[in-house]
C-alpha positions, 0 to 999 in steps of 0.5 A: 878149057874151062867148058871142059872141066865143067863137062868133065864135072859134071859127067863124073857127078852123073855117073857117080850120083845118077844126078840125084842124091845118093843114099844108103837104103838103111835106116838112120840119118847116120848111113845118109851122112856117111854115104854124103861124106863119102861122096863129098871127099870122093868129089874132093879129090877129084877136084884136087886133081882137076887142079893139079892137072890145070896148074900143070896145063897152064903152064904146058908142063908134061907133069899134066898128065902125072895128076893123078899119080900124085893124087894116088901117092899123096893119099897113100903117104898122107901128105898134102897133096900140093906138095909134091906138084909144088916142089917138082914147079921149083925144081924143074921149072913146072916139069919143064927143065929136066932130063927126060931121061932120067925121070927126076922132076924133083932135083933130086941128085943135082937131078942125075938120079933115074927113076924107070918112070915118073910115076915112080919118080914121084912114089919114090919121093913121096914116100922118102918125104913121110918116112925120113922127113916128115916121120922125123919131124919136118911137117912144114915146108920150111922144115923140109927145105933145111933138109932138101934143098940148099937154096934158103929161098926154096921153101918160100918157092915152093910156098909160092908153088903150092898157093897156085895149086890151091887157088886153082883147086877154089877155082875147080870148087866154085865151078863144081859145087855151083853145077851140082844138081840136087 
């Protein structure tokens, strides 16, 4: 798997550097910083991904291949972009224990609640989360999980849930950032 990953990075860098640094062709070390920027936030979400996707993998979830609709609905809602993958490992045993059917990895309901598809499952609870917890003033998972979920142990959970997706995203930057060729 990780040759895989690795030959994934490294095609993504080729294709979007032409394996060299790219630079805007105005003057001004300004538009270079900018134009690095760019690509290292661009680079960073792919990581981001890549970690999400591998967490998920481990762990033989079907969540695996959603990685990228929470990568899509963390940035459109700002939020962290662990959260939503954490929360759906505790509530549904990493996408493992849920009714198909329904498209509810997240418990929502006692996980009776349909979504037409997980992509809106996730959307749904991603933009619940900004506008009517975090919006409201819960920022920290503790804070979330007064609200969300009746387990008093749910935020230490999905704390715990959410430290493996980070682990895993050092582990993608240490294979990626090693790899570049500048």
């Amino acid at each position: 798997m990780g040759k895989k990953i690795l030959l994934i990075l490294f095609t993504f860098f080729l294709l979007t550097t032409g394996g060299r640094k790219v630079y805007a062709q105005t003057a001004g070390s300004s538009a270079a910083l900018l134009q690095e920027q760019k690509l290292r936030r661009k680079n960073n979400i792919f990581i981001k991904r890549l970690a999400i996707e591998s967490v998920f993998a481990k762990y033989n979830s079907p969540l695996a291949n959603q990685s990228q609709a929470f990568i899509s609905t963390c940035i459109k809602y700002s939020l962290d972009c662990y959260l939503l993958p954490a929360i759906a490992s505790i509530e549904s045993g990493f996408g493992k224990r849920y009714i198909k059917s329904n498209n509810n990895p997240f418990g929502w309901g006692g996980g009776y609640i349909k979504f037409e598809s997980l992509d809106k499952a996730i959307d749904t609870v991603g933009k619940t989360l900004r506008e009517k917890y975090i919006n409201r003033g819960a920022k920290t998972i503790p804070q979330i999980g007064r609200i969300y979920a009746a387990d008093p142990n749910w935020a230490k959970k999905v704390i715990g849930a959410k430290r493996l997706f980070e682990k895993e995203e050092r582990k993608q930057k240490l294979l990626f950032y090693s790899n570049v060729i500048y």
